[in-house]
N, C-alpha and C positions, 0 to 999 in steps of 0.2 A: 575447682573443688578437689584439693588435693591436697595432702599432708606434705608431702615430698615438695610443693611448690613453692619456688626461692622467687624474689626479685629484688631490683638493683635500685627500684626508687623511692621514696619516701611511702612506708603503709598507709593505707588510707583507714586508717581507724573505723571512718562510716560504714565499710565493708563488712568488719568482723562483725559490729554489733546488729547489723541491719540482717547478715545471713545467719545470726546466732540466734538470734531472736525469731528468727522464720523456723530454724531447725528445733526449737523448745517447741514452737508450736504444732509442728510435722509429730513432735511425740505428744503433745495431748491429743491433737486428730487421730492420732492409734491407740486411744487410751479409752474407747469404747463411752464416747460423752454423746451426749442428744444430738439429734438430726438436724436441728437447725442450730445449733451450735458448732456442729462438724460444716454444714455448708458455710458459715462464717470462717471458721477456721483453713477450709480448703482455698481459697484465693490465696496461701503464701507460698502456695507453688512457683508461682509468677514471680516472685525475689530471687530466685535463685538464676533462671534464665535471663531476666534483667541486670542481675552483678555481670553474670559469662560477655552478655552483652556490654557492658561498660566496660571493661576488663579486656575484650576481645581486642587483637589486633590482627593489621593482614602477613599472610607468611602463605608458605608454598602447602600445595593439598601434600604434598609427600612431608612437608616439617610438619603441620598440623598433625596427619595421621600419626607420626613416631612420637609426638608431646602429645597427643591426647587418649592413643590408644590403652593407657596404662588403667581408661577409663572402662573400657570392655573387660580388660583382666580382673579387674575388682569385683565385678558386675559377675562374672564364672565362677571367680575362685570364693567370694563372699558367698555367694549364692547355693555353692555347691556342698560348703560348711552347716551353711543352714538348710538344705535340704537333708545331708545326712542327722542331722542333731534332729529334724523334721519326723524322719522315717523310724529313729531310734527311741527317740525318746513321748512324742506325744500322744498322749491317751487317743483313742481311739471315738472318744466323744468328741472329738473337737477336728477330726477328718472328715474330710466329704466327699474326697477321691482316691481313686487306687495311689499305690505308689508309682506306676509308670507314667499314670497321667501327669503325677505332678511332675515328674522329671520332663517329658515333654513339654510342657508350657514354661518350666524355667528353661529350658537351651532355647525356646524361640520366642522368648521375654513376653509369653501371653499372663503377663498380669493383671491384665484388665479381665479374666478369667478367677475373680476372686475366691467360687469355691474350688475350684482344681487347680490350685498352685500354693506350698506352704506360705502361709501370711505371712512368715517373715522376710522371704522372699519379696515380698510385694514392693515396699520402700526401692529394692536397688533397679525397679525400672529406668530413675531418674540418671542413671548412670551411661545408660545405653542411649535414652534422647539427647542427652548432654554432649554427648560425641558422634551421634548421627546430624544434628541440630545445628553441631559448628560445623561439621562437612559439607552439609546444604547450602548455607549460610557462605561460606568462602566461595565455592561452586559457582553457586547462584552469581556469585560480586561480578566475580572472575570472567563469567558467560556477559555480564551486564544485564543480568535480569533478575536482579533481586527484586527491585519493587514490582513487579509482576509476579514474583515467587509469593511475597509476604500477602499479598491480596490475595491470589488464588488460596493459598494456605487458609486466610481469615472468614474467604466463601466454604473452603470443605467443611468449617461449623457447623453451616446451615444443613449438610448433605452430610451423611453419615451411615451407612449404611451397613461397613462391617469395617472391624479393625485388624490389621495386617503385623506380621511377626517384627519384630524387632525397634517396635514402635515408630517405625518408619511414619504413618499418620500424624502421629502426634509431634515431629521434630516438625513435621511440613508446616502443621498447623498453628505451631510456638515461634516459626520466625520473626512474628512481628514481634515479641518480647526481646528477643537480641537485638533488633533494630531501636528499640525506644529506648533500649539501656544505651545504645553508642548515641543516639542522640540527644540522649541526657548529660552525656560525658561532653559532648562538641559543643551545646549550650549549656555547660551548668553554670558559668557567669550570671547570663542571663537569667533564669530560670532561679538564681540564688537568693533577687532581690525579692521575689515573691514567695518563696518555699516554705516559709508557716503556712500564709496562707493556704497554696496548693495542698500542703502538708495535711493538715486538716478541711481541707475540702473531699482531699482522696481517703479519707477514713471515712466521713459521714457517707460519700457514694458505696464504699466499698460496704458497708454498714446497712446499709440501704438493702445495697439489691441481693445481697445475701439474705436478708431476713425476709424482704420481699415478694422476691422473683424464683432465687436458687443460687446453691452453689456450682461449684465449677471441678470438673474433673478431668483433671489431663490425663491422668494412668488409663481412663477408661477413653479419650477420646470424645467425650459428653459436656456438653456447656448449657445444660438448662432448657427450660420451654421458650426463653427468649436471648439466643448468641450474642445478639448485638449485646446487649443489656450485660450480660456475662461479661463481654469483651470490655465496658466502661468501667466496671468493678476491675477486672484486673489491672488494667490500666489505673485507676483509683488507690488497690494496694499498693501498687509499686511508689507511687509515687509518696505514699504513705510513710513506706519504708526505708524510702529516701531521706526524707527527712527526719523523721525519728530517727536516724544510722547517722545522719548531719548532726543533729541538735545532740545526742552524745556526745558525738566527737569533739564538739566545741566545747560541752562540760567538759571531758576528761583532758584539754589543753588547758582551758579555763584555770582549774585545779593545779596542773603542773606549778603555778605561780602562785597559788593562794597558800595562805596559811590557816585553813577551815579544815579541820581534823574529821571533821562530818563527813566534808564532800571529796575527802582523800580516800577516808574508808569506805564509801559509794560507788568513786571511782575504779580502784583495786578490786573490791571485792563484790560488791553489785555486778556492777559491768562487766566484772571476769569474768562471772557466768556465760554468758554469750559469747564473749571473745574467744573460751573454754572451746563452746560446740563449734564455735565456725574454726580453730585450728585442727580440732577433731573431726572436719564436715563426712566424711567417709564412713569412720568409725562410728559416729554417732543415726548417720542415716543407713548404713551396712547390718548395725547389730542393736539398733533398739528396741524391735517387736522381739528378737530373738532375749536377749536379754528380759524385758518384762514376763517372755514363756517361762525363763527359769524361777523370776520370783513368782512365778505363781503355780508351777511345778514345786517351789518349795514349802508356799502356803499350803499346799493340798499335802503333803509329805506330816505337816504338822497337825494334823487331822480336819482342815478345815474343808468345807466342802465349797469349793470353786465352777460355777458355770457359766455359760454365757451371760446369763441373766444378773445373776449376780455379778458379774464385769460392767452389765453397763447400769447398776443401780447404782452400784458405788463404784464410779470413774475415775471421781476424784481423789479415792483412794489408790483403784491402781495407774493415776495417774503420777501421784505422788511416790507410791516406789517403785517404778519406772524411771522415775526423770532425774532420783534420788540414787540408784542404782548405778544408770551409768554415767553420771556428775563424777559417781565415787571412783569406777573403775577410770574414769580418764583423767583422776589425777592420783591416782596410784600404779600404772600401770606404763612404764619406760613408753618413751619415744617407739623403741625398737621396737620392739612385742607390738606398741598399737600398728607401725606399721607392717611387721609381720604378718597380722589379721585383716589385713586390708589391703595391698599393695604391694604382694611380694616380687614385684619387678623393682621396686623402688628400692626395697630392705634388699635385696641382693645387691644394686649396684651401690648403697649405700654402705655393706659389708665389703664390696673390694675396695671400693674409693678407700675405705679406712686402714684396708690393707697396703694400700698401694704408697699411703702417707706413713704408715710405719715401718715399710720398706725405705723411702727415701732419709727417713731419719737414722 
C-alpha cells in the first residue's frame, strides 16, 4: 500500500479494483451509516491484509524493515497533520478528550481508544499493523514457526483481555490473512476453476454472519460473540473480493478487443473509480475522515446546523460528499503534492532522483 510502489511484472489489474473497492467502502464505514450495516461493511478490512499476503514475498528482516518502514513514517507524519488540524480547528462539541490525551494515544497508535484519539486519526492504524504484520510474518517463516504463529494468533480471538500499543495484538492475530492470501497466489490455478462459484458462496457467508452474528473489528482487537463464526466471514469476504477484483479484470481485457463503446466507457471510467483509490491507497485512507471534517466544517460555516445525530440520519448524504470530495482532490491534485501529504520519504528521494537525472543530462 503505497504510492511510491513500482514493479517489473505485469499489474495485476484484480488488485487495484478488489483494494479500490475495499477502500470506497472503509469511506462509507466512516460515514456514520447503521449498526448493522457498518458490521457488514467492517469485514473489508481483511482485503487489504490478503492483497499484502498475495503480494508478499521473502527478503531479509533488515530489506523488509528499510522497504516497509516508509509505512510507520506516514502513519507519524499523517497522523501528526491531522492531530494539529484536530486541535486547531474542531469545535469543541465533537471532543471527548483533552488535547494531551489525544496526542498520547496517537504516538502509541491506541486507536482502538475511539473517544481519546482525533477520529481522523483513527483509519491510519492500518499502517502500523501492516508493517508490524509483515515483520511477524517473515520472522515467524524464518524461525519455522509460522503455522504455530498463525493458530496461536487465531486462539488470542477467543481471549482478549486488553489491547497493547502499537497494534502489536492485532498484527498477531491477522497472520492468518497474509497466509490465505499467499496460498491463494500458490493455488490460484486451482482455485480458478471454481471461483464464481467460491465467489458467491463467500458473499452469501460473509452476508450471513454479519447480519447474523456480528461484525468484526480489527482496530479494536474484537471479533463478535462467536470468533470462530467472525473468522469464516472474513475468510468469505476475501474470497469475495477475489473474485469480483478477477471477473473485472477479465471485463476490462475483455474490452481491450471489443468494439462495444458501452463497455469501454465502463471500463475507463466505472472502474477508474477504484483503480483511482487503490493508486491513492495512503491518501485516500490517511485523509478521508479528515477531509469529510472539513466538508462539514464548511456545511456548518454556511449556517447549517451539523451534529452527530444529524451525521448519521442523513449518511448517505455525508456519505456522498465525502467520497465526492476526495475522488475530486485525487484527480486534481499532482503526483507530487499527494505524495508530499503522505510519504515525505518517498517525495524526497523522488525530488533528488529527479535531480540527479537533470544533472546527468
Amino acid at each position: 500500500m503505497s504510492e511510491g510502489r513500482t514493479t517489473t511484472r505485469k499489474r495485476e489489474l484484480w488488485i487495484d479494483y478488489a483494494r479500490g473497492l475495499a477502500l470506497i467502502m472503509v469511506v462509507l464505514a466512516h460515514s456514520q451509516i447503521p449498526d448493522k450495516f457498518f458490521g457488514f461493511v467492517s469485514y473489508v478490512i481483511v482485503v487489504f491484509p490478503f492483497i499484502s499476503g498475495y503480494l508478499m514475498k521473502d527478503m531479509k528482516l533488515k530489506e523488509l524493515i528499510k522497504k516497509r518502514f516508509t509505512l510507520v513514517i506516514a502513519y507519524y507524519y499523517i497522523g501528526f497533520i491531522c492531530y494539529l488540524i484536530w486541535v486547531l480547528l474542531v469545535p469543541t462539541d465533537f471532543r471527548k478528550a483533552d488535547n494531551l490525551t489525544y496526542l498520547k494515544n496517537f504516538l502509541l497508535v491506541r486507536t482502538d481508544l475511539l473517544q481519546q484519539i482525533p477520529l481522523s486519526i483513527v483509519p491510519l492504524w492500518y499502517l502500523i499493523f501492516l508493517f508490524f504484520s509483515e515483520l511477524m510474518y517473515q520472522t515467524f517463516k524464518k524461525l519455522r514457526i509460522l503455522p504455530y504463529a498463525i493458530v496461536a494468533g487465531i486462539i488470542t480471538r477467543f481471549f482478549h483481555p486488553f489491547s497493547i500499543p502499537f497494534k502489536l495484538d492485532v498484527a498477531f492475530s491477522g497472520l492468518y490473512m497474509f497466509w490465505f492470501g499467499r496460498i491463494m497466489r500458490e493455488k490460484e490455478r486451482t482455485f480458478a476453476k471454481f471461483l464464481p462459484v467460491l465467489g458467491l458462496s463467500g458473499f452469501i457467508v460473509w452476508l450471513l454472519i454479519a447480519f447474523f452474528v456480528s461484525g468484526t473489528s480489527w482496530n479494536v482487537d474484537e471479533y463478535g460473540p462467536n470468533p470462530f463464526l467472525t473468522l469464516i466471514g472474513e475468510i468469505g469476504t476475501a474470497i469475495f473480493f477475489f473474485w469480483i477484483g478477477k471477473a473485472m479484470e477479465k471485463f476490462s481485457e475483455d474490452v481491450e478487443v471489443s468494439k462495444n463503446v458501452f463497455k469501454k466507457i465502463i471500463s475507463k471510467y466505472l472502474f477508474g473509480i477504484p483503480k483511482l483509490f487503490s493508486d491513492n491507497s495512503i491518501f485516500a485512507f490517511g485523509y478521508h475522515i479528515l477531509i469529510g471534517g472539513f466538508v462539514v466544517l464548511i456545511t456548518m460555516t454556511l449556517g447549517f446546523t451539523v451534529t452527530e445525530e444529524t451525521l448519521r440520519v442523513y449518511w448517505y448524504i455525508t456519505f456522498s460528499l465525502s467520497f465526492g470530495s476526495i475522488l475530486i482532490l485525487m484527480l486534481i491534485l499532482p503526483k507530487s503534492v499527494k505524495l508530499l501529504l503522505t510519504q515525505p520519504d518517498v517525495f524526497l528521494r523522488s525530488v533528488r532522483n529527479t535531480e540527479k537525472n537533470k544533472w546527468k543530462e
